[in-house]
DRENTOR-441387 format. One record per residue: x, y, z of N, C-alpha, C in turn; residue in one letter. Coordinates in steps of 0.2 Angstrom, whole numbers, plus 5000, padded with zeros to 4 digits. Last residue first. Layout:
<atoms>
XYZXYZXYZA ...
</atoms>
This chain:
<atoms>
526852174926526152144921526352134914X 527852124939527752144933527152134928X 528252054952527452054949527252104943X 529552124955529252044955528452094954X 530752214946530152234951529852144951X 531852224938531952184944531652164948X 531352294927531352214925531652194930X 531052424925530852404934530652314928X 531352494915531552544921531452474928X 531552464901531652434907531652464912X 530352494886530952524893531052484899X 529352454880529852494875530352514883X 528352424886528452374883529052394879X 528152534895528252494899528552424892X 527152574886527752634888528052574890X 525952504883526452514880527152554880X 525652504895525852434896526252464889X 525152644899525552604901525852554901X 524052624889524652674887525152674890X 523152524896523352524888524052584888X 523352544910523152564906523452534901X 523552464926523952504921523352484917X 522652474938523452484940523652504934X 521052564936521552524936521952534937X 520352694939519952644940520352574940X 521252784935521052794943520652734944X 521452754921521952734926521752744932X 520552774913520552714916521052704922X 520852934909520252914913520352824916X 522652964908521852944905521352934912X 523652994910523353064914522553024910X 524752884921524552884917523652944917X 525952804929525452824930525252874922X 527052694940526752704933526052734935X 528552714953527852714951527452734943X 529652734954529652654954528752654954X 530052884949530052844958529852784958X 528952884936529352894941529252884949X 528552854920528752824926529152874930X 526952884911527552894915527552864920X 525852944898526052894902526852894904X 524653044892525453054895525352984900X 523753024877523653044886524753024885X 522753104866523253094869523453104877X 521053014864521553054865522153064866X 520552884854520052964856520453004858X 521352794855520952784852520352854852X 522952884861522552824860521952844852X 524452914859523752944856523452874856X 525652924871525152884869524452904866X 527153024878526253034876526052984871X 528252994891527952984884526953004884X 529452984900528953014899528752994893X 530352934915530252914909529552934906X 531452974928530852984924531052954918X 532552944935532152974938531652984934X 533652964924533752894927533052904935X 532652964911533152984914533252934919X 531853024895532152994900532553004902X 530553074888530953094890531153044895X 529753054877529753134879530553154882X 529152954862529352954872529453024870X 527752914857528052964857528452984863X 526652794850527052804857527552854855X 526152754839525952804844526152814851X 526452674830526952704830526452784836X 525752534827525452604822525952674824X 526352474837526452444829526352504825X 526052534847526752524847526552524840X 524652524848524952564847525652594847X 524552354848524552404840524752484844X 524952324862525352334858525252344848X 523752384870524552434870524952424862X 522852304865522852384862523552404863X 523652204871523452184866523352264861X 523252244885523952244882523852224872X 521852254883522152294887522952284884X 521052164871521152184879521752234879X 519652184861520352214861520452194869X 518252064861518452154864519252154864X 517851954847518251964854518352054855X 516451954838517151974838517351994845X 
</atoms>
Protein backbone atom coordinates (compact mmCIF):
# COMPACT_ATOMS: atom_id res chain seq x y z
CA UNK A 1 0.00 0.00 0.00
CA UNK A 2 1.21 3.45 -1.38
CA UNK A 3 2.24 6.17 1.78
CA UNK A 4 -0.66 8.84 1.99
CA UNK A 5 1.20 12.17 0.40
CA UNK A 6 1.09 15.15 1.75
CA UNK A 7 -1.77 16.93 -0.17
CA UNK A 8 -3.59 13.89 -0.46
CA UNK A 9 -3.79 13.88 3.73
CA UNK A 10 -4.63 17.66 3.48
CA UNK A 11 -7.47 16.75 1.58
CA UNK A 12 -9.25 13.82 3.84
CA UNK A 13 -8.85 16.23 6.39
CA UNK A 14 -11.11 18.57 4.58
CA UNK A 15 -13.46 15.66 3.82
CA UNK A 16 -13.54 14.35 7.68
CA UNK A 17 -14.22 18.08 8.44
CA UNK A 18 -10.86 18.94 10.48
CA UNK A 19 -10.32 22.10 9.41
CA UNK A 20 -11.63 24.52 11.86
CA UNK A 21 -10.86 28.18 10.46
CA UNK A 22 -10.51 30.78 13.49
CA UNK A 23 -10.18 33.79 11.75
CA UNK A 24 -10.07 35.94 8.76
CA UNK A 25 -9.03 39.00 7.60
CA UNK A 26 -7.58 41.06 5.20
CA UNK A 27 -4.01 40.46 7.20
CA UNK A 28 -4.56 36.78 8.57
CA UNK A 29 -6.09 33.71 8.14
CA UNK A 30 -6.26 31.19 11.04
CA UNK A 31 -7.34 27.71 11.57
CA UNK A 32 -6.48 24.71 13.68
CA UNK A 33 -6.16 21.33 11.68
CA UNK A 34 -6.40 18.01 13.98
CA UNK A 35 -4.31 15.98 12.37
CA UNK A 36 -3.50 12.37 12.78
CA UNK A 37 -2.00 12.76 16.43
CA UNK A 38 -2.64 16.61 17.12
CA UNK A 39 -3.98 19.72 16.78
CA UNK A 40 -1.73 22.15 15.03
CA UNK A 41 -2.66 25.96 13.91
CA UNK A 42 -1.98 26.67 10.32
CA UNK A 43 -1.80 30.47 9.10
CA UNK A 44 -1.44 33.04 6.73
CA UNK A 45 0.09 36.14 7.23
CA UNK A 46 1.92 38.92 5.49
CA UNK A 47 2.07 36.59 2.23
CA UNK A 48 3.73 33.91 4.44
CA UNK A 49 2.21 30.25 5.35
CA UNK A 50 3.18 28.59 8.43
CA UNK A 51 2.25 26.19 10.56
CA UNK A 52 2.89 25.17 14.66
CA UNK A 53 3.53 21.22 13.62
CA UNK A 54 6.78 19.54 13.62
CA UNK A 55 7.11 18.98 9.78
CA UNK A 56 6.88 22.47 8.94
CA UNK A 57 10.60 23.51 9.99
CA UNK A 58 11.73 20.61 7.91
CA UNK A 59 9.31 21.70 4.87
CA UNK A 60 7.60 24.71 2.97
CA UNK A 61 4.11 23.30 3.54
CA UNK A 62 2.58 20.66 5.60
CA UNK A 63 -0.49 18.70 5.35
CA UNK A 64 -2.47 21.39 7.47
CA UNK A 65 -1.24 23.83 5.28
CA UNK A 66 -2.19 22.55 1.90
CA UNK A 67 -5.64 22.07 3.55
CA UNK A 68 -6.03 25.68 4.88
CA UNK A 69 -4.82 26.90 1.59
CA UNK A 70 -7.44 24.60 -0.30
CA UNK A 71 -10.42 26.43 1.41
CA UNK A 72 -9.03 30.39 0.85
CA UNK A 73 -7.61 32.39 -1.71
CA UNK A 74 -5.43 34.78 -0.06
CA UNK A 75 -2.26 34.36 -2.67
CA UNK A 76 -4.18 32.84 -6.16
CA UNK A 77 -1.91 35.69 -7.80
CA UNK A 78 1.30 34.34 -5.90
CA UNK A 79 3.35 32.18 -9.17
CA UNK A 80 4.61 28.91 -7.75
CA UNK A 81 1.60 27.99 -5.71
CA UNK A 82 1.61 24.28 -4.44
Amino acid sequence: MARETVRDKAGRYLLEGRVIVDRVDAHMVTARVRGDGAIHVARWTAGNWTCSCPLQAQSSYCSHIYALRRITAVDLNKENTP
